[in-house]
C-alpha positions in Angstrom: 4.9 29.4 7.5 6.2 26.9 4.9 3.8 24.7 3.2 5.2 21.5 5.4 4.0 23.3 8.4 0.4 24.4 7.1 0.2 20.6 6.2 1.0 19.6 9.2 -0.6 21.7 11.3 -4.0 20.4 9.6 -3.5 17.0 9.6 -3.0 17.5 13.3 -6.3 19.4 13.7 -8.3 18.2 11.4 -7.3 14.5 11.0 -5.9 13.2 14.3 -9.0 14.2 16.2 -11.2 12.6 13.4 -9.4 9.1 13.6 -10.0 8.6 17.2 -12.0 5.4 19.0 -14.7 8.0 20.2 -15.5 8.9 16.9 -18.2 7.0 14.9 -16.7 4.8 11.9 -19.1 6.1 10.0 -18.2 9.4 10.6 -14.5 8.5 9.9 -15.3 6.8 6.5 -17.1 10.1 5.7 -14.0 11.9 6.8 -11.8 10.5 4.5 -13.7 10.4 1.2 -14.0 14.1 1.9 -10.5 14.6 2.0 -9.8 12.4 -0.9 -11.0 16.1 -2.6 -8.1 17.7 -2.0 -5.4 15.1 -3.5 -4.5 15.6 -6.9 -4.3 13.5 -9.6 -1.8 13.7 -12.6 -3.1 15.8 -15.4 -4.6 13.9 -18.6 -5.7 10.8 -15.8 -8.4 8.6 -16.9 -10.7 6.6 -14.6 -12.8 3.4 -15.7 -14.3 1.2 -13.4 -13.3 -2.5 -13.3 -14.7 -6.1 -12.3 -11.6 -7.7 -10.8 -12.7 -11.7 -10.2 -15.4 -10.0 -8.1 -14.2 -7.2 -6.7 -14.6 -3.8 -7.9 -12.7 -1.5 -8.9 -10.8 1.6 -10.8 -8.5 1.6 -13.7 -6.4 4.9 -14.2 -4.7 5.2 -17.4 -2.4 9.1 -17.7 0.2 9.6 -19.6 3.2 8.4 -18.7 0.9 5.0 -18.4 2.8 2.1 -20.4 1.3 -0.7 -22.4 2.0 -4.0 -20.6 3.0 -2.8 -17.4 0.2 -2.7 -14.1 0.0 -1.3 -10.7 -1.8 -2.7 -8.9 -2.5 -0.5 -5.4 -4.1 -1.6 -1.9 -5.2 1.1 -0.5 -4.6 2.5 3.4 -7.0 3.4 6.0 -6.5 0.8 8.8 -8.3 -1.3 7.0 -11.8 0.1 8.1 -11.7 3.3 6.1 -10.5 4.2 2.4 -11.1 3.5 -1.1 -10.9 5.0 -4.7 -12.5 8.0 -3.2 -9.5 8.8 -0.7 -6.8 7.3 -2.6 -7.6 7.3 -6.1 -5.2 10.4 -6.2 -2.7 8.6 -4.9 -2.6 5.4 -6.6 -2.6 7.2 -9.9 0.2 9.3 -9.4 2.3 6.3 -8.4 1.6 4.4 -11.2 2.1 7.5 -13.4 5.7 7.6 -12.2 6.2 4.1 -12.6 5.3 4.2 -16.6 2.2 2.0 -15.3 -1.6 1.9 -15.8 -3.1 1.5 -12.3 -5.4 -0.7 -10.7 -7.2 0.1 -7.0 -9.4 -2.3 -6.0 -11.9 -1.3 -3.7 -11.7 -4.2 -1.1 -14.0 -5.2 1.3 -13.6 -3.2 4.8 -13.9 -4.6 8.0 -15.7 -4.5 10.5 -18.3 -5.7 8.0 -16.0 -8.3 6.5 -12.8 -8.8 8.9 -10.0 -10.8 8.0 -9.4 -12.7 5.3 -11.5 -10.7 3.3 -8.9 -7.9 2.2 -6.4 -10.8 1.6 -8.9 -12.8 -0.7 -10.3 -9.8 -2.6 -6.3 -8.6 -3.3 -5.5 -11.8 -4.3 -8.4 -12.2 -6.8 -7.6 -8.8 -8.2 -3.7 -10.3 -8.9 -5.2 -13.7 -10.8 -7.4 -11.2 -12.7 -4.2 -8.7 -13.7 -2.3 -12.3 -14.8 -5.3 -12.5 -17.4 -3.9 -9.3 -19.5 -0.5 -8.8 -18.1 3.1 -10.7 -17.6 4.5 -11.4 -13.5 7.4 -9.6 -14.7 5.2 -6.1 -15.7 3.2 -6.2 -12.5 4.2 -4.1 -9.3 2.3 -4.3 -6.2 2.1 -1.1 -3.6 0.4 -0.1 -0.6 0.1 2.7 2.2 -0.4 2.1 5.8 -2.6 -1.0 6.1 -2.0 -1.3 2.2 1.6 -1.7 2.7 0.5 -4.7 5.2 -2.2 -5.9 3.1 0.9 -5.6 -0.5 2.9 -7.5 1.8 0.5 -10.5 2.7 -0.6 -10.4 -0.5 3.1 -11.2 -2.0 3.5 -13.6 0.6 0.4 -15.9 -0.1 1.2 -15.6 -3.9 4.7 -16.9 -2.8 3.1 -19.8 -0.6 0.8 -20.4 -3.7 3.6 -20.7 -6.2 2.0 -18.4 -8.5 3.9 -15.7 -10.2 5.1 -13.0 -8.2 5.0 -9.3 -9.4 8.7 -7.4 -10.2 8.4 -5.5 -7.1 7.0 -4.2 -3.9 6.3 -0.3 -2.6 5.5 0.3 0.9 4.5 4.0 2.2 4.4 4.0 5.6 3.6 0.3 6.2 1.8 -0.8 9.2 2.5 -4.4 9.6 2.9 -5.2 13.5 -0.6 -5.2 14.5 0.7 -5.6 17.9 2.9 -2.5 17.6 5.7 -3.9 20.0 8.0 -1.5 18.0 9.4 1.2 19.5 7.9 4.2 17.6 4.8 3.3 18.9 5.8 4.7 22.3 8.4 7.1 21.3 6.7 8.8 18.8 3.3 8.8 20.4 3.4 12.7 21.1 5.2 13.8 17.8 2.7 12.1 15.2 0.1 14.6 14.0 -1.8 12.3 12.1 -2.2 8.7 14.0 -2.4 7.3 17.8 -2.0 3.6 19.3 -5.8 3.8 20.5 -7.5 4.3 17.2 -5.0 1.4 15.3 -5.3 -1.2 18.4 -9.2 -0.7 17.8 -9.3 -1.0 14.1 -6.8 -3.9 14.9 -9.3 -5.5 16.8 -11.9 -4.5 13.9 -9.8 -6.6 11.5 -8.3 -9.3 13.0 -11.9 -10.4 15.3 -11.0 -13.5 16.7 -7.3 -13.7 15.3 -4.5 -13.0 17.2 -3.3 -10.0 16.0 0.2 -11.2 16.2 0.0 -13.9 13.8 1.9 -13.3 10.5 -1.5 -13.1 8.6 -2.5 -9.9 10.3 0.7 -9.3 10.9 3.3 -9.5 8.2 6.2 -8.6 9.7 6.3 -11.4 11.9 6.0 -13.5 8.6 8.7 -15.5 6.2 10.0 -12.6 4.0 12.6 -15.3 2.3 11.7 -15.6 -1.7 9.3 -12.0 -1.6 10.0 -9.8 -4.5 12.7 -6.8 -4.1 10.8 -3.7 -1.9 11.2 0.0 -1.2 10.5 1.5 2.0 9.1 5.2 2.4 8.6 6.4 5.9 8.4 9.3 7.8 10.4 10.2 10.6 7.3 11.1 12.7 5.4 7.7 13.1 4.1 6.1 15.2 4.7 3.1 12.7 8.2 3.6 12.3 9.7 0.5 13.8 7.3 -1.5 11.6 9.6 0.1 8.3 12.5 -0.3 9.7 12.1 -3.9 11.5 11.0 -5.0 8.0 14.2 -3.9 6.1 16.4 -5.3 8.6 14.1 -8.8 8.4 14.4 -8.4 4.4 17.5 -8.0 4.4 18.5 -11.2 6.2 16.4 -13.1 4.4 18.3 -11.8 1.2 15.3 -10.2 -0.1 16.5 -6.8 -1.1 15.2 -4.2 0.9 15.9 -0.3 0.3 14.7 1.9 3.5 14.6 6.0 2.8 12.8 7.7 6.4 11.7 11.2 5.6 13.1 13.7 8.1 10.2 15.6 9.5 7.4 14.0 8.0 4.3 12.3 9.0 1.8 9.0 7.8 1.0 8.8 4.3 2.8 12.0 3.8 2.5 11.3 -0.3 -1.4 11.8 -0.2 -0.2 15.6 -0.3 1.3 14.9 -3.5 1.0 18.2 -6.3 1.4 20.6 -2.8 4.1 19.4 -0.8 7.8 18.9 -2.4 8.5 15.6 0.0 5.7 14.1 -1.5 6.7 14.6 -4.9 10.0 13.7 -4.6 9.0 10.3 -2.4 6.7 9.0 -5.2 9.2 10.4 -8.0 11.6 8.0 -6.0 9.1 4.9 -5.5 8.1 5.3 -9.3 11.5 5.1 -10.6 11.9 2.1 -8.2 9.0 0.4 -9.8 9.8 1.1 -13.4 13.6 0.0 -13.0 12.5 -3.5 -11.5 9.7 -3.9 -14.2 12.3 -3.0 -17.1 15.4 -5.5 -15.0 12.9 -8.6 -14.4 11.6 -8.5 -18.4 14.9 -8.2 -19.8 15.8 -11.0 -17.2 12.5 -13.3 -18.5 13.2 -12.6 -22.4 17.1 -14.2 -22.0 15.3 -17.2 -20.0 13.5 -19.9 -21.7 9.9 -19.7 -22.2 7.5 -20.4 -19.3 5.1 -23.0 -20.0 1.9 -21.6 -20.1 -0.1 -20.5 -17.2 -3.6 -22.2 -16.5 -6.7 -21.7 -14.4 -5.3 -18.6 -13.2 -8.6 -16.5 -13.1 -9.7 -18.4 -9.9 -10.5 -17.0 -7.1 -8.4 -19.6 -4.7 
């Protein structure tokens, strides 16, 4: 048995019964710090813990870390679970493929603090990167509810008129709250890792009185015109599928541009096996080069423009 199949077969065992409605959040957030044990991060990586406007958080410098550029990562887990603990791996292997030092905030979690919470506390961790680095050397990435909470975050920094980073990257994105895409039916018996039941609750967890529907919960349904260039990693087994690929086709007619890669075979947040399984490696090798291309394309685009007047009060929260 390859290692894609041992992986599988224990995200199917061990992780879809654990992120069930039945199961005690608490229990669940438990779950996933233990598993953050088994990620990997890049040799050489160095953690420091940051004050972000307010919201704390890790640093990770490694080696292929370059000055002046930043990633800044919004971590997954339905937005209920997760943190530096489960995804600190992650995060830090992205940004070491991207030539970047990386930034996870540890955002507040709902059910505690539903939405806008997330959205404030990743917006207030953007103004804070401004302080120290250029727009055009800050990339923004997510997985799962990270990919929706990247994208809402780009979009409110749009709406606000402040800078926007170089670039987007998405892992598995889930941004149709509603999941009225087809995957969510179709692929219902073939993803190992997540079911409809335990997003529609955390949905419920998040959103509280919201519809879950509207383009603040739900990205997708949002105005994608003037967002920054994005790649799209998926795999081919999710249940969140049709939230990828919907958003590429929306991208794309918006003339944002949009790369989608689905990965034959593979499951949610696949990458978090990164250092054991080859997909993994090669989908963040991919997303990194993505990010570094666009940081190096957007500077070199800024230093033949004329200066930008200078930026003020950026360190507020709002």
């Amino acid at each position: 048995m390859g290692m894609k199949s041992v992986l599988r077969t224990v995200v199917r065992l061990l992780f879809k019964p654990l992120l069930s409605p039945r199961v005690p959040l608490a229990v669940q957030r438990v779950g996933s710090k233990a598993a953050g044990v088994l990620s990997k991060f890049p040799p050489g990586t160095q953690p420091t813990r940051v004050d972000m406007n307010g919201v704390p958080g890790l640093r990770y410098r490694t080696h292929g870390s370059t000055n002046g550029k930043a990633l800044l990562f919004l971590h997954g887990g339905a937005y209920v679970l997760g943190g530096p603990a489960s995804h600190g791996a992650l995060a830090a292997q992205l940004g070491d493929a991207a030539g970047a030092t990386t930034y996870l905030p540890d955002y507040s979690l709902a059910p505690e603090h539903p939405y806008p919470a997330a959205t404030e506390d990743a917006v207030a961790a953007y103004r804070w990167l401004l302080q120290s680095y250029p727009a055009e050397g800050i990339v923004i990435a997510g997985d799962s509810a990270g990919g929706n909470l990247a994208l809402a975050t780009a979009m409110i920094l749009r709406d606000k008129g402040l800078p926007l980073p170089a670039a987007l990257a998405l892992i598995s994105p889930w941004i149709d709250l509603t999941h009225s895409g087809d995957s969510a039916s179709s692929r219902a018996a073939r993803d190992p890792m997540l079911s409809v039941a335990w997003l529609s609750a955390c949905a419920r967890h998040y959103a509280r009185n919201v519809d879950p529907g509207d383009p603040r919960i739900s990205p997708l349904f949002g105005r994608i015109e003037g967002l920054p260039p994005m790649l799209i990693h998926v795999g081919s087994e999710e249940v969140v599928l049709s939230d990828a690929e919907r958003l590429a086709e929306r991208a794309r007619a918006a003339g944002v541009p949009a790369e989608l890669r689905v990965f034959e075979g593979l499951w949610h947040d696949f990458q978090l096996h990164a250092g054991q399984l080859a997909e993994a490696d090669e989908s963040i090798a991919g997303l990194g080069r993505f990010l570094r291309e666009r940081m190096k394309a957007v500077s070199e685009q800024s230093a033949r423009s004329a200066p930008l007047a200078p930026l003020k009060q950026l360190n507020a929260r709002h």
